[in-house]
GUDO-81197 format. One record per residue (C-alpha): x, y, z. Coordinates in Angstrom, 3 decimals. Example, Ala and Ser with C-alpha at 12.3 -4.5 7.8 and 13.67 -1.06 7.14 Angstrom:
% residues 2
12.300,-4.500,7.800;
13.670,-1.060,7.140;
***
This chain:
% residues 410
109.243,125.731,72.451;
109.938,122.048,73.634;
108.428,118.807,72.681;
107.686,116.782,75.033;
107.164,112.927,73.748;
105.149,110.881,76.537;
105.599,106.711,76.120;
104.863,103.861,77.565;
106.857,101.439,77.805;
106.878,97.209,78.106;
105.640,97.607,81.868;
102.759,99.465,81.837;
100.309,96.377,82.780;
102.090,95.829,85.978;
99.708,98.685,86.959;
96.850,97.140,86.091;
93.600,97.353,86.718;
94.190,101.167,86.715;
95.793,101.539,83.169;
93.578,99.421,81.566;
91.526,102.730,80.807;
93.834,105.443,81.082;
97.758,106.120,79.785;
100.222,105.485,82.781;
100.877,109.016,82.475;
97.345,110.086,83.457;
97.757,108.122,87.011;
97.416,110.543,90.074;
99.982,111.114,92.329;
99.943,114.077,94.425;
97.944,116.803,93.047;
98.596,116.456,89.919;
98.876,113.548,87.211;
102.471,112.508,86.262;
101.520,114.501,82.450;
100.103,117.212,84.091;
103.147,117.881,86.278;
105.101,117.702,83.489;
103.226,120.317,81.780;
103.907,122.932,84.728;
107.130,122.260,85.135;
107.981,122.278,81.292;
106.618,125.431,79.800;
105.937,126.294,76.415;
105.749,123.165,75.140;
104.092,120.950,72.535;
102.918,117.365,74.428;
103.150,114.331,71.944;
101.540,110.985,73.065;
103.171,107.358,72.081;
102.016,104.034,72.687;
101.993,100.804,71.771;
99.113,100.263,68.367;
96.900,98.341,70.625;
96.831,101.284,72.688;
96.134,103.367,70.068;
93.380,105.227,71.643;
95.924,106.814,74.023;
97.928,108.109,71.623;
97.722,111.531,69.352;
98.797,113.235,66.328;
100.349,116.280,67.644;
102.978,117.470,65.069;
106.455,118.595,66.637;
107.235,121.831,66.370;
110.820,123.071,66.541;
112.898,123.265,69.237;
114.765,120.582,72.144;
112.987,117.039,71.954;
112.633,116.020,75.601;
111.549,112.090,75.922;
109.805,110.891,79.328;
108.786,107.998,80.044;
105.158,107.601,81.190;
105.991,106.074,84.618;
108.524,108.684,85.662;
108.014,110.550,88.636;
110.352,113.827,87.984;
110.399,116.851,90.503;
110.438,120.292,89.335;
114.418,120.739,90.361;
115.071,117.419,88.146;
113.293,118.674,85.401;
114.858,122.514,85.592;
118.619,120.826,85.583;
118.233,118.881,82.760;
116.479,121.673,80.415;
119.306,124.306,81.444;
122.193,121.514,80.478;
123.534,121.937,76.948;
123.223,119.144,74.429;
122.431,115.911,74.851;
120.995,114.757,78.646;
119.475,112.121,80.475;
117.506,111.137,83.709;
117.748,107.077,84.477;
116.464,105.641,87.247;
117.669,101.552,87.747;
118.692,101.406,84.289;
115.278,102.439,82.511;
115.762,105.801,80.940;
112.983,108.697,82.520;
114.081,111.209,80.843;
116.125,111.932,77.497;
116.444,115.520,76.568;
117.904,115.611,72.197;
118.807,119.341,71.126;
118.768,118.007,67.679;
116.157,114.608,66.909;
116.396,113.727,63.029;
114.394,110.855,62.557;
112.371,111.326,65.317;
109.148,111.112,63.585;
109.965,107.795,61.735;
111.018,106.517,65.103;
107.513,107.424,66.418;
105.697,105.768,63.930;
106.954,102.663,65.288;
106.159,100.625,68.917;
108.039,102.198,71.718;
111.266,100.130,72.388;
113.395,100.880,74.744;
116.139,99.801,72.935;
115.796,102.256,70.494;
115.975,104.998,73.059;
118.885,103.643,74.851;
120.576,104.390,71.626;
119.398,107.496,70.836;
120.695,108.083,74.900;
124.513,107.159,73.932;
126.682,109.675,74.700;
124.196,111.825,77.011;
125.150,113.417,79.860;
124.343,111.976,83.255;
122.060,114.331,85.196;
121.906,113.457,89.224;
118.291,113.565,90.269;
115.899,111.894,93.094;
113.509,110.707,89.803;
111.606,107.934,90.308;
109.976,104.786,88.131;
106.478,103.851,89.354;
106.253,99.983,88.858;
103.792,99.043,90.642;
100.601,101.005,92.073;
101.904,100.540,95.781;
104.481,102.692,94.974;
101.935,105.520,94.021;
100.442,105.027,97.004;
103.870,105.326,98.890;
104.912,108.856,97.342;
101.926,110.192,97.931;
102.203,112.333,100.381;
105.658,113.103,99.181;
104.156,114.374,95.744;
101.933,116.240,97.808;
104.374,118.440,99.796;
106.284,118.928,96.432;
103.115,119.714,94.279;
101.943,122.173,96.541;
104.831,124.827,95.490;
102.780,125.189,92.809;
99.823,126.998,94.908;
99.966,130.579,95.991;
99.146,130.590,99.649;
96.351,132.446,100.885;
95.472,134.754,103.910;
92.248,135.328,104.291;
90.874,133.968,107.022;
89.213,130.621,107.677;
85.090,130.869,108.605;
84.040,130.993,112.062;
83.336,127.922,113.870;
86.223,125.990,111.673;
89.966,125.088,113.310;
93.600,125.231,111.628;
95.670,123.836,113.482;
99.713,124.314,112.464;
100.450,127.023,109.893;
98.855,128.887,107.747;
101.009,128.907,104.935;
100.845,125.204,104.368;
97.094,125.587,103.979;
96.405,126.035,100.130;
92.937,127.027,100.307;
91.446,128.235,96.935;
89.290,131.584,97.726;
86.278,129.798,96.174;
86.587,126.567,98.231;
83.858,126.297,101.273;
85.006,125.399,104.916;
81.811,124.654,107.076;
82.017,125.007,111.440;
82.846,122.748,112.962;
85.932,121.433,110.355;
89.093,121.105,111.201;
92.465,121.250,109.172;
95.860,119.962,110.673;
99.094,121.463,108.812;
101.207,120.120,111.516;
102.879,116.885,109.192;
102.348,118.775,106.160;
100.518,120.973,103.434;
96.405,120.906,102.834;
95.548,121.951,99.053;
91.342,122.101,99.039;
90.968,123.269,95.112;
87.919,125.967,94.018;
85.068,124.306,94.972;
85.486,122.130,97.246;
83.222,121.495,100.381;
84.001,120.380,103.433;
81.329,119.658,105.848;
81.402,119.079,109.634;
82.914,117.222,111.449;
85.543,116.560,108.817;
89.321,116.573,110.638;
92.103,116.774,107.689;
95.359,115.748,108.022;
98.272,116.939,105.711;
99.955,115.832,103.452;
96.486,116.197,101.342;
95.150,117.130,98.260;
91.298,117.705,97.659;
90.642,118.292,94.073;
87.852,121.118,92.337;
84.280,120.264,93.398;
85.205,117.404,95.840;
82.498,117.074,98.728;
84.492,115.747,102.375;
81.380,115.097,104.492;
82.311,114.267,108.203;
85.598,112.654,107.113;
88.635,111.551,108.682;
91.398,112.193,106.073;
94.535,111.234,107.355;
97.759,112.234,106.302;
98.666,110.872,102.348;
95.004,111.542,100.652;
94.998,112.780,97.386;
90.863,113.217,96.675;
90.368,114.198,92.462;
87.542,116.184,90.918;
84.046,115.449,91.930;
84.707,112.816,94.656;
82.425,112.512,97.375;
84.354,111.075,100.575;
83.022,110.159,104.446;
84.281,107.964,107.456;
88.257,106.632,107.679;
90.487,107.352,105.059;
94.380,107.407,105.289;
97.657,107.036,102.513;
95.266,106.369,99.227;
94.617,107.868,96.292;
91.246,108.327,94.860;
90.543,109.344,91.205;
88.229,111.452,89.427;
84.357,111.193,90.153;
84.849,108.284,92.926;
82.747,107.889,95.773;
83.116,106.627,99.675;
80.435,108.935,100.879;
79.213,106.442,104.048;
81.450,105.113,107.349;
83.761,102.598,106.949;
87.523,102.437,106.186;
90.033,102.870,103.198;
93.533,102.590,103.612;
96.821,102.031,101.790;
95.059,102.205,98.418;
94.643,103.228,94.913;
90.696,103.650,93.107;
90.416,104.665,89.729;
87.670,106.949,88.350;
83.624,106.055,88.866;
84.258,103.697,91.598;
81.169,103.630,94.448;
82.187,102.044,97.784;
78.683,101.493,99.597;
77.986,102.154,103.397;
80.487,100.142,105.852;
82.939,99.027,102.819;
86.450,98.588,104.848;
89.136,97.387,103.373;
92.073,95.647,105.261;
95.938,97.662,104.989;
97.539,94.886,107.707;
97.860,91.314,107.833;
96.737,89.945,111.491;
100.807,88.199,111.567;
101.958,91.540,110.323;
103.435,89.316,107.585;
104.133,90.639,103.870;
101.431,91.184,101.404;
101.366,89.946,98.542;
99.607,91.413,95.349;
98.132,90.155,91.969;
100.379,92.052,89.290;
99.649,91.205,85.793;
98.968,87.222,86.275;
100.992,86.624,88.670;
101.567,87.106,92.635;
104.135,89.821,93.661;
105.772,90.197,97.190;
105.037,94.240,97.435;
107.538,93.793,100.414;
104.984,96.009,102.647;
103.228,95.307,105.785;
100.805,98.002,104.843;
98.734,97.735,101.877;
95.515,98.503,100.522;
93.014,97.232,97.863;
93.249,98.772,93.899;
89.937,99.279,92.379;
89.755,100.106,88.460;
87.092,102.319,87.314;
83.511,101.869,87.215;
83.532,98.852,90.085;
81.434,98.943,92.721;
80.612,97.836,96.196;
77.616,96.868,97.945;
76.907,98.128,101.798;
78.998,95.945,104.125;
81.575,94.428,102.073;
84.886,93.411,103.263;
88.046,93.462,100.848;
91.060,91.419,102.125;
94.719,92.814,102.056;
95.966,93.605,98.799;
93.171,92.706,97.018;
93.010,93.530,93.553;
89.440,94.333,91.577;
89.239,94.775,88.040;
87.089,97.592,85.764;
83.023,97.038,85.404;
83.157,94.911,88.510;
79.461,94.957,91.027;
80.557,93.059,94.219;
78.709,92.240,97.340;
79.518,90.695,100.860;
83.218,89.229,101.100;
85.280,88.858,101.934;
87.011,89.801,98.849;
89.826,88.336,98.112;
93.334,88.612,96.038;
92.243,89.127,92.550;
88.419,89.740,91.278;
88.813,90.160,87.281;
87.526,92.910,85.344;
83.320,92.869,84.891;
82.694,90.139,88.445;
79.149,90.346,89.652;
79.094,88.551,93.140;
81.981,87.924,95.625;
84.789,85.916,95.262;
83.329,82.699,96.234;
80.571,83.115,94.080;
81.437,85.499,90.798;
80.167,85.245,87.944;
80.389,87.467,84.596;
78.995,91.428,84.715;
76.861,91.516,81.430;
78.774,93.414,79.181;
75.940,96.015,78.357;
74.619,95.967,81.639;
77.662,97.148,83.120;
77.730,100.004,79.989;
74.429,101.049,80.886;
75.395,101.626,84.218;
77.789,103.685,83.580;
76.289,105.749,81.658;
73.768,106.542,83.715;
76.296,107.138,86.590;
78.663,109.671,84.272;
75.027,111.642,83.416;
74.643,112.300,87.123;
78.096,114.304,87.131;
76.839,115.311,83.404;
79.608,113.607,81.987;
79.806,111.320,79.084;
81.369,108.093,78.557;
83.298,108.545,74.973;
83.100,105.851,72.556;
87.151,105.068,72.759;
86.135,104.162,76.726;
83.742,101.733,75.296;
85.691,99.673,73.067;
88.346,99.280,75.074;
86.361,98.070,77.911;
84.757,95.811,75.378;
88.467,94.555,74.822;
89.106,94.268,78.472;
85.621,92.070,78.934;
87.281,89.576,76.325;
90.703,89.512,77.581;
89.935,88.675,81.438;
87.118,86.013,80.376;
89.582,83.152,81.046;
90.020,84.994,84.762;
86.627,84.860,85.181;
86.442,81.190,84.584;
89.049,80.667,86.968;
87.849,82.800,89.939;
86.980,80.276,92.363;
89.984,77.915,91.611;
93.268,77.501,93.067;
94.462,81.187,91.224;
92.450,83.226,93.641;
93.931,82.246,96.933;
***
């Protein structure tokens, strides 16, 4: 049996808006979350959760068991070959990537639960790393959603070694085109006439019920999660689709959460939408600048340089979009938001009703009932831990609000 002990470290709200609700370890990449890929790849073992006490509500109480004690941090992006070499070294190992540890595998962790009972540092685990051996991997440290976005489609081709390929054969009326082995096509997923699926730049996963409607076209690499509706999209290669999503028109190199929808025309590129998100009919957002310069991204207050000429928008859960709105390159929108019009611009905080010229504050219990009436559509729930932290959230991004229109939100 191994323990696996999840943390997040100092960085995690440089992925804002989309860990505001969620650990970084439950962010999609490929098929799979970065926990859940742990959990295939690391087998039996007992999954311990540590955060910081203000993000309690992400944490758990799962008692070790006994066995190795295998650190990760919550941002890691570890491949199933990384992982294997440093289970089958003896004694102490480690995975770093840049100088941040991803990965510290202890044979023998006295203390351990002491040190858990405490904030994660990663000082502490820099010590407890002395001495480790050095194992060589391609790991990676997501610090910034963009570069979610940009492994995509790598984390696709990789995840899909995890699905058996099948050989029955696809309905009449519907097109493969490239081969048939890279098509991961659960026996209980529904192909319509008049689809077709391109294997040609890499795999297609389309999980147990799935539908996919005519005249969809669906480019690997591409993921398309249990339940998921594609109704006369365009998927282009990089699309990683979650559970319940309902997705039409232009879509290319973006990842779209749980229970999201873009179910009308329009386009969606280069970006990242958490859970509960509606984009209404003819919502585009722009991926290029017209001088092809740069774009630059609000991170965390404060402007990065994502050192990309392609980029997308990042939409945290429950925001919405009225029919026609425009979102600028690299914009940024916050939970709770209801937006309208446009162009939208850098950084909308967390619970905006309006546009960016005009936004004003989302009632707090407006914005709740909303989403609860959403969540009983898909006969889901929103849990009470959702609502206080989103209360939190609606405090701590008042001053934003405030300051929308002002020189911060160029």
């Amino acid at each position: 049996m191994h323990n696996i002990i999840l943390y997040e470290d100092h960085l995690y709200p440089e992925l804002y808006p989309l860990t505001y609700l969620r650990p970084v370890w439950d962010l999609k990449c490929g098929a799979f979350s970065l926990k859940q890929r742990l959990e295939k790849g690391v087998k039996p073992a007992i999954v311990h959760q540590w955060t910081s006490r203000g993000r309690s509500a992400f944490s758990n109480k799962t008692e070790l068991g006994k066995g190795a004690v295998i650190l990760v941090n919550g941002r890691a992006y570890i491949s199933q070959k990384d992982l294997s070499a440093l289970l089958k070294t003896k004694g102490k190992a480690a995975i770093t990537v840049g100088g941040f540890i991803a990965a510290l595998k202890l044979d023998d962790a006295p203390g351990i639960g002491k040190i858990l009972s405490s904030e994660p540092d990663e000082s502490i685990l820099l010590k407890l790393a002395e001495g480790a051996k050095e194992i060589s991997s391609s790991a990676k440290m997501f610090r910034y959603l963009w570069e979610l976005v940009d492994h995509n489609s790598q984390a696709i081709a990789h995840d899909a070694g995890y699905f058996k390929s099948s050989s029955f054969p696809l309905p009449k009326g519907s097109y493969l085109l490239g081969k048939r082995s890279d098509l991961k096509l659960s026996a209980k997923a529904v192909i319509e006439p008049g689809s077709v699926i391109d294997t040609r730049q890499g795999p297609v996963i389309i999980e147990a019920g799935a539908v996919i409607r005519p005249f969809s076209r669906i480019e690997g690499p591409c993921y398309i999660g249990p339940e998921a509706l594609i109704d006369g999209a365009k998927l282009r290669p990089g699309v990683s689709a979650g559970r319940g999503c309902k997705l039409a028109g232009e879509i290319e190199e973006s990842v779209i959460m749980d229970f999201s929808n873009k179910h009308h025309d329009g386009f969606l590129g280069h970006s990242y939408l958490g859970s509960w998100v509606n984009l209404g009919a003819q919502t585009c957002n722009s991926d290029l600048k017209n001088n092809y310069g740069s774009v630059t991204v609000w991170a965390n207050g404060k402007y990065v340089d994502s050192g990309r000429i392609k980029l997308g928008c990042f939409i945290g859960d429950h925001s919405k979009t009225a029919i026609g709105t425009m979102i600028n390159t690299g914009a940024v929108v916050g939970i709770g938001c209801n937006i309208f019009g446009g162009p939208v611009k850098k950084y909308l905080p967390s619970f905006s009703w309006g546009c960016s010229e005009g936004a004003h504050d989302h009632k707090l219990e407006k914005a709740l009932t909303t989403c609860r009436m959403v969540m009983e559509r898909r006969k889901q729930e929103i849990s009470e831990a959702d609502i206080e932290q989103m209360k939190k959230i609606f405090d701590a991004t008042a001053r934003d609000r405030e300051n929308i229109s002002g020189g911060k939100n160029r």
